[in-house]
Every structure is written in C-alpha cells, then in structure tokens.
C-alpha positions in Angstrom: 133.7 81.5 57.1 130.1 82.9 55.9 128.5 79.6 57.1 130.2 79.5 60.4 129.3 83.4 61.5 125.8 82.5 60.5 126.0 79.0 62.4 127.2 81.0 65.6 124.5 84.0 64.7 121.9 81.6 64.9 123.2 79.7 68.0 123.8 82.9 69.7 120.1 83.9 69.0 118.5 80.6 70.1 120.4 80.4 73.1 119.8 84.3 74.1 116.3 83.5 73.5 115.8 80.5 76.1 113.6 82.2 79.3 115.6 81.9 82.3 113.0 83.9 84.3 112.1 81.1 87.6 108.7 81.2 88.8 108.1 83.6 92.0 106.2 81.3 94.9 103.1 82.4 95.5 102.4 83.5 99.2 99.9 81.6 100.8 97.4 84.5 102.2 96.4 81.7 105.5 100.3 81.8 106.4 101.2 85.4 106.3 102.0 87.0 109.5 100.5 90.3 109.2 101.9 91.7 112.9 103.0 90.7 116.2 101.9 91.7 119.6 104.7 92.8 122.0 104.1 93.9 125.6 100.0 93.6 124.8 100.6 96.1 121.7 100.0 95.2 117.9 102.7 96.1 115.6 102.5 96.1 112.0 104.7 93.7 110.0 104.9 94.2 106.0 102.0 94.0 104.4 102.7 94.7 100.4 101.1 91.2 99.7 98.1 91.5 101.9 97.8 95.3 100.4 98.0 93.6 96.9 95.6 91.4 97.1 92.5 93.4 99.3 92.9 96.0 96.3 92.7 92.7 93.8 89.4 91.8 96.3 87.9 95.0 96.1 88.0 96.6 92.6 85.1 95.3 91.4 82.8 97.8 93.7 85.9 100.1 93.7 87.4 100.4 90.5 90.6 102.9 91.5 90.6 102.6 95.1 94.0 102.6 96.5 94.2 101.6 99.7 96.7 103.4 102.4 96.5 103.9 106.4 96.7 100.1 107.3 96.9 99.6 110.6 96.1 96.8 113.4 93.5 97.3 115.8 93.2 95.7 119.7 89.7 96.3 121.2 86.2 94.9 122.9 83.9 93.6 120.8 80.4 95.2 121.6 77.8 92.7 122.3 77.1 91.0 126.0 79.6 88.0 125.2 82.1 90.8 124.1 85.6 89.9 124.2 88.8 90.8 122.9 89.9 91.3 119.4 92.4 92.1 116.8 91.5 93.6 113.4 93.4 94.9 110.5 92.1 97.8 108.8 92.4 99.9 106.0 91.1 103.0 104.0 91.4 104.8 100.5 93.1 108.1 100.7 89.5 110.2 100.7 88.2 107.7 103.4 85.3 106.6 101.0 86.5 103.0 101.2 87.6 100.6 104.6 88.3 97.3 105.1 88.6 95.2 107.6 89.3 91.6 108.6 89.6 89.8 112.0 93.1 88.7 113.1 94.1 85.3 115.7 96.9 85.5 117.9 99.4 82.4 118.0 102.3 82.4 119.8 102.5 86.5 119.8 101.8 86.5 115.6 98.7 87.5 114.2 97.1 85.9 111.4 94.0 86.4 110.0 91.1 84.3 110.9 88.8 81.9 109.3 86.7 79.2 110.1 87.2 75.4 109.4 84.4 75.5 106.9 85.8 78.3 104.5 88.7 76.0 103.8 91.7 78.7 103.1 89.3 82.0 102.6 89.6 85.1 105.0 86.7 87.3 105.0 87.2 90.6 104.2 84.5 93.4 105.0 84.2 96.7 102.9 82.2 99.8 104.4 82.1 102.4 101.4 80.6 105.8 101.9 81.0 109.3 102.8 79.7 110.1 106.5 81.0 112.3 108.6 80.5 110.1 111.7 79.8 106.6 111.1 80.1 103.7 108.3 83.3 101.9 110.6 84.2 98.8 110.5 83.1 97.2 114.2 83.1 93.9 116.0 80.5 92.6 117.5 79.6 88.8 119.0 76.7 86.8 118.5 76.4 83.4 119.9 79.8 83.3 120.8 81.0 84.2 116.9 82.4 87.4 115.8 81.1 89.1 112.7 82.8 93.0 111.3 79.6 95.1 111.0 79.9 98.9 109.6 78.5 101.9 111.7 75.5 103.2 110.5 75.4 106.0 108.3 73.0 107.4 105.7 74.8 106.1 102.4 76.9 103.5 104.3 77.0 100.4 102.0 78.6 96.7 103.6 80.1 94.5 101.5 81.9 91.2 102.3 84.2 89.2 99.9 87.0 86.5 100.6 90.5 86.5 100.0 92.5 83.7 99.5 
C-alpha cells in the first residue's frame, strides 16, 4: 500500500507539473487597426498593443515615460504640396515626451504607414522637452513624401525609432 501512494504521489506530481500554458500570438504591429474614420472623423479603436510597444520603443531615451492622451489626428500638412493626413499621437503625463506616427486610410481603417523599403517597420517620431509653445509633432511634405517634424523650441530634442 506504501509503494502504491508513493507510485500515485509521484504520478500526481509529474503530471501536475506538465505546462499547459499555449503560446499567446503575437500581433503583427503592420495589421493593427489603430481607428476608423466615420462621417470624415477619426475614432480611436483599442490601442493596449500599440501603447505597449511605443513605451518598449522609447525607453531607451525615456527610461519611465508612460505614455497616456493618445489620440488620432486629421489635418493639412504644411508645405506647398500639403495634403491631408492622419497621425496618431501620444504624450507622457508631464508632456515632456510625444510621439507620433503617420496613419493610411483603407477602406475607412487606419493603419500606420510605411514605405515598401522598411519592410514591416513604422517610424515613430519622439519630440522630448519642456517648452511652453512649441516641440509638436507636425507634418510636413517634401517632394511629394511626408516626414513628422517637431516645432521648434529651445530644448526641443527629435528622435526617430521603428517599431515593428
């Protein structure tokens, strides 16, 4: 009887043991539908996974930044060849910290853009610094292309990073 209860002890364990946890997909940053435009007017869709992984992009400059406030925007890019846009943005509680990153309509969702050449990468453009007015992310065109630039501002610093 000893033998047996340490037989089924032992089975018990190993087979309580075994990891039954299944793998969570990845999401595929190129494929996420981060709003939809209804009646000409962006609306946000859920954006935990794009949140998660702009943080991921941006710690290195930004060690604690939390980002908060995001929001899609629908405007005219400044330049002569101007032309509509839509950008989602974001911004650390204090407002020390915003992102950006250029969004392309199809079939009333918006993804974010990239070019052929970047394979799956989005671009993502960080303004960081402390101005009262200025040190925004803004699009402008340039040879038909359209590039984020940040307002200028004293101690306004631009980095840009890709997220995949």
């Amino acid at each position: 009887m000893k033998v047996f209860c340490i037989i089924a002890f032992f089975a018990l364990t190993l087979f309580s043991c075994k990891n039954n946890d299944k793998e969570v997909p990845s999401v595929n940053y190129a494929d996420i539908v981060v709003g939809t435009v209804n009646s000409g007017e962006p609306q946000l869709s859920d954006i935990e996974a794009v949140k998660a992984k702009w943080e991921d992009a941006i710690k290195d400059k930004n060690k604690d930044a939390k980002l908060t406030g995001f929001e899609i925007v629908k405007g005219i890019a400044e330049g002569k060849e101007g032309g509509e846009y839509y950008m989602l943005l974001a911004r650390t509680e204090d407002g020390s910290v915003r992102t950006a990153s250029l969004l392309t309509i199809n079939e009333g969702k918006l993804y974010f853009e990239h070019s052929e050449d970047s394979g799956r990468a989005m671009p993502l453009v960080v303004c960081t610094g402390l101005c009262d007015d200025g040190c925004l992310p803004v699009v402008t065109v340039r040879n038909g292309k359209k590039y984020i630039n940040c307002t200028p501002c004293l101690d306004c610093k631009k980095h840009e990073t890709e997220v995949r």
